[in-house]
C-alpha positions in Angstrom: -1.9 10.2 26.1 -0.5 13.9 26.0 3.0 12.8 25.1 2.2 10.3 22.6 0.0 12.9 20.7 -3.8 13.4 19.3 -5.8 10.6 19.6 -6.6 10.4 15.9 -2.7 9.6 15.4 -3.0 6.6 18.0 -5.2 5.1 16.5 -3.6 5.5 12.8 -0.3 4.7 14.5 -1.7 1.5 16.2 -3.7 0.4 12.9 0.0 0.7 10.9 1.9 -0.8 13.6 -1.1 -3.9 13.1 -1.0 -3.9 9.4 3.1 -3.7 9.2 3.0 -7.1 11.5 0.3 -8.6 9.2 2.8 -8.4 6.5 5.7 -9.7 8.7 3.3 -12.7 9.3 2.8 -13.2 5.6 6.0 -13.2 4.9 6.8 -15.1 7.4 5.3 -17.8 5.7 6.6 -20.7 4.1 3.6 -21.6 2.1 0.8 -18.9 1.8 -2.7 -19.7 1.0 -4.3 -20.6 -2.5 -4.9 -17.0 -3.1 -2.5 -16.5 -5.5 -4.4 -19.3 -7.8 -7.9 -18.0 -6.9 -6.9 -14.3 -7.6 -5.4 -15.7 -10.8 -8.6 -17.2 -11.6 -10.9 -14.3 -10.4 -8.4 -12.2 -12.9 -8.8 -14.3 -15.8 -12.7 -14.3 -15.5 -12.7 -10.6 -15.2 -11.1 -10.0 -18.1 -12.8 -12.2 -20.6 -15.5 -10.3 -19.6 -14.8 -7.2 -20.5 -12.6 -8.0 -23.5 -9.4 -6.5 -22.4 -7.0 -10.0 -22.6 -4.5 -8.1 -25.2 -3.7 -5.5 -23.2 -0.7 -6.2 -22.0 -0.4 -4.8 -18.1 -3.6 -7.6 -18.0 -1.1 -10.4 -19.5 1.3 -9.2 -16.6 -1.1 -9.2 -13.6 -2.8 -12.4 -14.7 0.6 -14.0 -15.1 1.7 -13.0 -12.0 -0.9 -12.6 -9.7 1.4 -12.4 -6.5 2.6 -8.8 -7.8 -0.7 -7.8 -7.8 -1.3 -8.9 -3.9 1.7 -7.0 -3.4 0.7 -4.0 -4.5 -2.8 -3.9 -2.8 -1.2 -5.0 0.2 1.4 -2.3 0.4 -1.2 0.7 -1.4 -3.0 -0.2 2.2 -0.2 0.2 4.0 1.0 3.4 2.3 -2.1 4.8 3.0 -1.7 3.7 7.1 1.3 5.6 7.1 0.4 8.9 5.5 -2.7 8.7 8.0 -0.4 8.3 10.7 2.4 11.0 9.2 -0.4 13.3 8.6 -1.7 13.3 12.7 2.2 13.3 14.0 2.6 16.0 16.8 5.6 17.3 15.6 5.0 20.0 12.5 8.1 18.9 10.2 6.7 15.3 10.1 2.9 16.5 9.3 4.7 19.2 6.3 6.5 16.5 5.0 3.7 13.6 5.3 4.1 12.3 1.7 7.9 12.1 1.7 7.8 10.6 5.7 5.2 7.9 3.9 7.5 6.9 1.0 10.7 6.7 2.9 9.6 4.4 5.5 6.5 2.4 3.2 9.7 1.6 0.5 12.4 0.6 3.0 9.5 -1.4 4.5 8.9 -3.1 1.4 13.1 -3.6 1.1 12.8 -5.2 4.7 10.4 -7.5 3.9 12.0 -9.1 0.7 15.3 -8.9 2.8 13.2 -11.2 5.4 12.2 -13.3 2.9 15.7 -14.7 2.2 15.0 -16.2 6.1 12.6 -18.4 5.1 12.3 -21.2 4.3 10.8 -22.3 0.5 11.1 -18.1 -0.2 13.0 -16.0 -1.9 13.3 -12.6 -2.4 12.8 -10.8 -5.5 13.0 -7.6 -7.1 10.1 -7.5 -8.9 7.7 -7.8 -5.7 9.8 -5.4 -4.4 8.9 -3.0 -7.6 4.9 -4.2 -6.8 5.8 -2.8 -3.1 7.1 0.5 -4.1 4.8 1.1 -6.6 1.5 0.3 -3.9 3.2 2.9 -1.8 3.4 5.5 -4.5 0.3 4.8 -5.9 -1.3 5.0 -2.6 0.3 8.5 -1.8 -0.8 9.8 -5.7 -4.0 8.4 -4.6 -4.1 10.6 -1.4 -3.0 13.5 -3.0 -5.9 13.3 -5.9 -8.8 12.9 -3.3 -7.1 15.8 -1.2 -6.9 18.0 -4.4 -11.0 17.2 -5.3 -12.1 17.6 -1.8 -10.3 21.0 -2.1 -11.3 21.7 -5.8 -15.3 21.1 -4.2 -14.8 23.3 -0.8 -13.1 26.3 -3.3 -16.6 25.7 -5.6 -18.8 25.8 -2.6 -17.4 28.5 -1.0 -17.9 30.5 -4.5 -21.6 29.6 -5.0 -22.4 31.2 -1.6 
């Protein structure tokens, strides 16, 4: 395991490797499950609960529910990838995690809707791709708040002693 690198980055590396097929598989698909319709209705039950059905990002999301599965699916995967970046071996990859992560996590996300014009009863379209890029971003905006905190709390700790 020397030359591949730390163990933590096998693992991370292994786990995107995993997670970048489960979204081959997916779209791979002709037909995907009813989760589309029961997200849709999940959605529209959320937010006649809390009141919030003329905003109009809630319009969008409950309209198109399948954006919304993009996006969670690729915010997991962008966050695989900065895992992974972050535990590379090699220091220029580590420096650079963020920009590593959004490079590969959006042509991913172009791959994918590219693959899509392969199958059967799909199609590609911008507008997932959008959902795509905007998990990954989201994801590594994410990151970078819970790394400032985590920071901001060790800086506040190490005052108070």
């Amino acid at each position: 395991m020397k030359g591949v690198g730390s163990r933590k980055f096998v693992v991370c590396l292994t786990l995107t490797i995993l997670y970048a097929a489960l979204i081959f598989y997916l779209s791979s698909q002709s037909h995907l499950p009813q989760a589309a319709s029961e997200m849709k209705d999940l959605l529209h039950k959320i937010v006649s609960i809390i009141g919030v059905r003329y905003f109009h990002i809630f319009e969008f999301i409950i309209s198109r529910p399948d954006k919304l599965e993009h996006f969670m699916l690729f915010f997991g995967f962008g966050t695989l990838l900065r895992l992974t970046a972050y535990h590379s071996r090699y220091p220029s990859i580590r420096e650079n995690a963020m920009l590593v992560t959004l490079m590969i996590g959006i042509g991913y996300g172009a791959l994918d809707e590219v693959h899509q014009m392969l199958v059967p009863c799909r199609s590609p379209s911008i507008y997932d791709f959008v959902a795509d890029a905007a998990g990954i971003v989201c994801a590594q905006i994410f990151i970078a708040l819970v790394m400032w905190v985590y920071m901001y709390v060790k800086l506040q700790n190490a005052r108070n002693r």
